[in-house]
C-alpha positions, 0 to 999 in steps of 0.5 A: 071227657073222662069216666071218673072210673079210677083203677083201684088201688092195690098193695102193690102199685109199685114197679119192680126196682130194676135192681130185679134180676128178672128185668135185667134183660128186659130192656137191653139192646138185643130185646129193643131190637128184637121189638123193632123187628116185630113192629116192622113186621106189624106195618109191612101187614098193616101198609100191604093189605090197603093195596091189595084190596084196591086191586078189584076195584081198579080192575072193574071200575066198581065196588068189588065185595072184595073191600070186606077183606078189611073186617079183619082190622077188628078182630080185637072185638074178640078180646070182648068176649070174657077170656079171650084176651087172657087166652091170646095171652098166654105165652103158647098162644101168643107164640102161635099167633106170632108166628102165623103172623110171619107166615103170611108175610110169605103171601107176596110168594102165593100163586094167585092174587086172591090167595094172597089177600086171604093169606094176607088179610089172615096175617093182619087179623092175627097182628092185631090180637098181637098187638091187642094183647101186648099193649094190654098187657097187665105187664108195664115192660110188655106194655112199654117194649110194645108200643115202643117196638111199633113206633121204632118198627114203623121208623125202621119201616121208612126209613127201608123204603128209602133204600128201596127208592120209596117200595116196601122191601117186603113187597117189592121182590121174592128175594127181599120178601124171603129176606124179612121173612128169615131176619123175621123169624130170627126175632120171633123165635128170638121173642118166644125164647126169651119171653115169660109168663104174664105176671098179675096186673099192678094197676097205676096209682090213681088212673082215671080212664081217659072216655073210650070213644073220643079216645078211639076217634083220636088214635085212628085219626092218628094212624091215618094222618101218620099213613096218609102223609108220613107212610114214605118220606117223598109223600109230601113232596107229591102233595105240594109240586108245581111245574118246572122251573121251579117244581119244589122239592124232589123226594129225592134228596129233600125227603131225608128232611122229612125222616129228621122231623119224624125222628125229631118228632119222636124224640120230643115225645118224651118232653111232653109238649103233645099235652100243649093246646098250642102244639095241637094248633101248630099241627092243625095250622101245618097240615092247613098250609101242607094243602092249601100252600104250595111247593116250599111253603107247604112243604114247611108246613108238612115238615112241621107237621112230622114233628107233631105227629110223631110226638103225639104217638106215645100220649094218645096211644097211652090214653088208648091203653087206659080204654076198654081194647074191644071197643075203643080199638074198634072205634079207632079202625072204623074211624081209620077205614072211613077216613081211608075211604073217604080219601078214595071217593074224593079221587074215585067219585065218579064211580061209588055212590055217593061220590058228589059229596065228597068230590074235591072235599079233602078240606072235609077230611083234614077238619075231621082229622084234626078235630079227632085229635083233638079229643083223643087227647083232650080225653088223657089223663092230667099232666100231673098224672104217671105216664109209662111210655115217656116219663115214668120214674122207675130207673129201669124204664129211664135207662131203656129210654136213653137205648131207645134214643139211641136206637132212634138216632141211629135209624135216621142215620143208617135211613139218611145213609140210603140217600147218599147210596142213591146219590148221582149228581149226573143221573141222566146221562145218556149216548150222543144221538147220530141225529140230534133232531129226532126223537121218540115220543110214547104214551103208556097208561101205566096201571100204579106200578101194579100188574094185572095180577096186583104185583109191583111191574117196576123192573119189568116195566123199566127194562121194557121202556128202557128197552123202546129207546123213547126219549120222552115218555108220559105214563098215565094213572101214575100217582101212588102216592096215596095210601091205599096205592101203596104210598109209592113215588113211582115218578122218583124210582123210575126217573132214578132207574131209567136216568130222566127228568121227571114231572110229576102232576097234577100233585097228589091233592089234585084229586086225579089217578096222575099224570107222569112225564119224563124226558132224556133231555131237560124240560125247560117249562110246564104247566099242570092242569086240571082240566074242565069237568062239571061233573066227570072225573077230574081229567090231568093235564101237562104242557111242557117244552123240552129242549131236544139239543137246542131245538124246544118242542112243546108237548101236551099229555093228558088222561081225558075223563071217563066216556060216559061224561060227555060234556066233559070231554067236550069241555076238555078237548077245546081246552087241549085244541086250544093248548096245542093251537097257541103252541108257537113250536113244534108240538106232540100231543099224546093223551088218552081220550076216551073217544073212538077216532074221528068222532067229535073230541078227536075231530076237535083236537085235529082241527082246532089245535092245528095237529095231525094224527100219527097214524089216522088210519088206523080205526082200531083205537080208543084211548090212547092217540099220538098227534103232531104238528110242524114235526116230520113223521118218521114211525109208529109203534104199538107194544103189547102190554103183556100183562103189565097194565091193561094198555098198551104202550104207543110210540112215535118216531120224529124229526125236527124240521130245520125251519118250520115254516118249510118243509115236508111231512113223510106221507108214504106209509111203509111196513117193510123194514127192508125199505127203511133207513137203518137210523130210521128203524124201531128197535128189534128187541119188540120182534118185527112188524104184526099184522093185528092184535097180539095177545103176548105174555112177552112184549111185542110189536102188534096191531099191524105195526111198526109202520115207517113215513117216508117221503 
């Protein structure tokens, strides 16, 4: 697997002793800090330019063009022209590219979307010749504060996303985005000051190069399994839920398990165990049972699967600093982005070409992912050989490593702090209702937590759904949990902001856009399904019941397949039909299905499931539908999206009957608020009743809504 090309000898192999008093301050706590800044600085670029390119074709269902955006990931193909590396080495420009680097994180504050994925792309493209150029270095104390700060910086990173309940503090608000920008700045110019000229290269001792392709097929496979599962602590939490009563583990707090094994991972990097064929096989075998297993068992698989990742991260990366960087790093991101986008055609095949050879097809990924591992490391040195970034001899590289360790051990701790801060043994806690037997129900297709212009609508949509009083929501196109969606675990931010039970399905290895549900009161069972779909997109499913004070009503939601895939939707309604018809209980479906009201699917539902439409007169809808059976109907609303989602928000106001098997449904349908019981009204922070469409920047009631039941 080697190129028997050993660097040459020179009179001059030797580490400066550290007795130097030029490397006095190279390693001292303020400098690894100083790194660690920096390296977060390089993840919040590298982990914010995925989402922002997925953001044109999720709005147009399509390839966009604006994918190309991700060219900017080789720009190290630069420093193959000759002159160049030794050109963005240079302390000035190194400096500069620093600094526009920081600039760009400001991209969060531009005025259009597009100017933010230019600004933002620019600030990735000149992050990577950054990085190029100091794990290149001719320098063994760059090289080795280098990677060391990205590793620290990438643990910094998420263990911040901890305390911001799974987002990126750089993404998630102006205030946080000006804050990383200001401590960015203090490191950077921290960085500038204190930098000095690159020295002449002192080449190892008898260094064969590692051979730069399959190194470069390892060290991509690497920053993908590192992104695809350990971006945020809660991810394989997402990959290995079931449905109640026994979901599994909630990110919240078993994810601060996750943060020890990564920090455990790193910590046994210095051991040298990566070199071991069995510790490859333990990580293939534990990313096997992450998949295939399911709540704690996969979940011990991706625990152990933390550990070896990280561990593999300073031998690989160090095979890697041994290869020509032009090429090998271009191989390593072009393996990077086809892994990224496989991922993205498993879930999105009904939409790209190709899409009916990856469909459902992780398994293909995982093999390849593994495989490539493999040879980035089968492709290294000998164990006998000197080795920089774990074990190298020189006193001062040993005692920066026992700050390091520190730093490492104090970074969980202050990331494990986040959990006990976030910690409410009684976090859903709401009013006593004056009637116990009604509730409102609603439906949202919720858009990933992204606006219509790509920014993150958490806050805004939480105050707006807070805001409708529902006592069960179930928000649709909700799984973010994948990376080029941010890694985000909206289910656990909003059931920790708005105070619900949460659940989360089909898990995030189902291959679907997500299916969100969640309760003021306690969800006493659920199923998650993946319903029929020969050759549609896979549709997601729950069936829950919930225990509304001591009443249980089942209710089924759903994301139903495109429209275009007819037998899809066909297959999918009787599944549904017959899901509410075996209910025994009071039941609620809300689902978007794809069909205009009254066609063949919506007639399917309402007579072979036993339910009623909340409104069946109203014509102008085509996803999203509100449907009931032995409940009584109290009101119907539909809220403008106001630019959160490019769906509105549907709900429905219900009584229990107190015997199902007599009573009355209300059948006279009132628009007056004045003729309503006050109990009985929506509330008035949405406006009052509108007649047809209602283009708002706010949110407001519209489409000829509320509408009022009454007997």
């Amino acid at each position: 697997m080697r190129e028997n090309k050993p660097y040459k000898k020179s009179e001059s192999t030797s580490i400066r002793d550290s007795k130097n008093a030029d490397h006095k301050p190279l390693f001292s706590l303020t400098s690894i800090l100083t790194e660690t800044v920096l390296g977060f600085i390089f993840w919040s670029l590298f982990q914010g330019l995925g989402p922002m390119v997925w953001f044109y074709p999720l709005n147009e269902l399509e390839i966009s063009g604006y994918e190309c955006a991700v060219v900017v990931w080789f720009s190290p193909l630069l420093v193959g022209i000759p002159g160049v590396l030794r050109l963005i080495q240079n302390k000035w420009v190194l400096a500069v590219l620093r600094l526009f680097s920081l600039a760009t994180l400001g991209s969060f504050q531009a005025k259009t979307t597009l100017s933010r994925l230019i600004i933002l792309a620019a600030g990735n493209m000149s992050a990577m010749l950054v990085l190029t150029s100091t794990l290149w270095s001719s320098d063994h104390s760059v090289r080795y504060k280098s990677f060391w700060g990205l590793i620290l910086g990438l643990q910094v990173f998420i263990c911040s996303r901890i305390w911001f309940t799974s987002f990126v503090p750089t993404w998630w608000s102006v205030p946080a985005n000006s804050a990383v920008i200001a401590i960015g700045a203090v490191a950077t110019f921290s960085k500038i000051l204190s930098d000095r000229p690159v020295p002449i290269q002192i080449p190892l001792p008898g260094v064969t190069r590692p051979n730069w392709l399959a190194t470069g097929l390892g060290f991509g496979s690497l920053l993908y399994l590192t992104h695809w599962c350990f971006g945020e602590v809660s991810l394989i939490t997402r990959w290995v839920v079931r449905g109640y009563p026994d979901p599994g583990p909630s990110g919240n707090p078993w994810g601060g398990l996750v943060l020890v094994m990564v920090t455990l991972g790193i910590l046994l990097s210095w051991t040298g165990v990566s070199r071991y064929l069995t510790w490859w096989l333990l990580g293939t075998c534990s990313l096997c049972a992450l998949y295939y297993l399911p709540t704690w068992q996969g979940f011990t698989g991706g625990l152990i699967l933390a550990v070896v990742t990280f561990s593999l991260w300073p031998e690989i990366t160090e095979n890697l600093t041994l290869c020509p960087p032009a090429r090998t790093l271009f191989v390593a991101m072009v393996i990077y982005l086809v892994e990224i986008f496989f991922f993205v055609w498993t879930v999105a095949y009904n939409f790209v070409p190709g899409g009916v050879y990856t469909r459902e097809h992780t398994d293909y990924l995982i093999i390849c992912v593994c495989v490539f591992i493999f040879l980035g490391l089968l492709s290294g040195r000998n164990k006998d050989e000197f080795r920089l970034f774990t074990e190298c001899q020189s006193e001062i590289f040993k005692q920066a490593a026992k700050t390091i360790e520190r730093v490492v051990i104090l970074t969980a701790v202050i990331g494990l702090s986040g959990f006990i801060y976030r910690h409410n043994p009684e976090f859903v806690h709401h009013r006593e209702k004056s009637e116990p037997k009604e509730f409102v129900a609603a439906i949202w297709t919720y858009h990933f937590g992204y606006d219509n212009k790509g920014w993150p609508s958490l806050e805004r949509s939480a105050k707006m759904l807070n805001n409708t009083g529902a006592d069960f929501i179930t928000l649709l196109e909700s799984d973010a949990s994948k990376p080029f969606l941010g890694n985000n675990d909206l289910g656990m931010w909003l059931g920790e902001k708005l105070g619900m039970y949460v659940d989360f399905g089909p898990s995030t290895k189902d291959h679907t856009w997500g299916n969100l549900i969640m309760s003021k009161y306690p969800i006493v069972k659920s199923t998650h399904h993946l319903l029929p779909s020969p050759k549609g997109e896979l549709a997601p499913a729950i069936t829950a019941t919930v225990n509304f004070s001591g009443s249980l009503v089942d209710f089924v939601v759903t994301h139903m397949g495109n429209d275009r895939d007819k037998l899809d939707r066909k297959l999918q309604a009787k599944f549904l039909s017959k899901e509410l018809k075996q209910s025994p209980r009071s039941a609620v479906f809300l689902g978007y299905m794809t069909s205009s009201p009254h066609t063949s699917n919506y007639r399917q539902l309402i007579e072979e499931g036993g339910v009623k439409d909340i409104d069946g007169g109203d014509m102008d809808r085509w996803c999203e539908y509100i449907m009931y059976k032995k409940l009584i109907r109290l009101g119907y609303a539909r809220i403008s999206h106001a630019g959160l989602s490019d769906t509105e928000v549907q709900m429905a106001k219900f009584r229990i009957p107190e015997d199902l098997s007599d009573y009355k449904d209300h059948d006279r349908i009132i628009t007056d608020p004045k003729q309503v019981p006050k109990q009985q009204k929506f509330t008035k922070k949405f406006g009052s009743y509108h007649e047809g469409h209602g283009y708002f920047r706010r949110h407001g009631y519209h489409m000829s809504t509320p509408k009022y039941f009454l007997p």
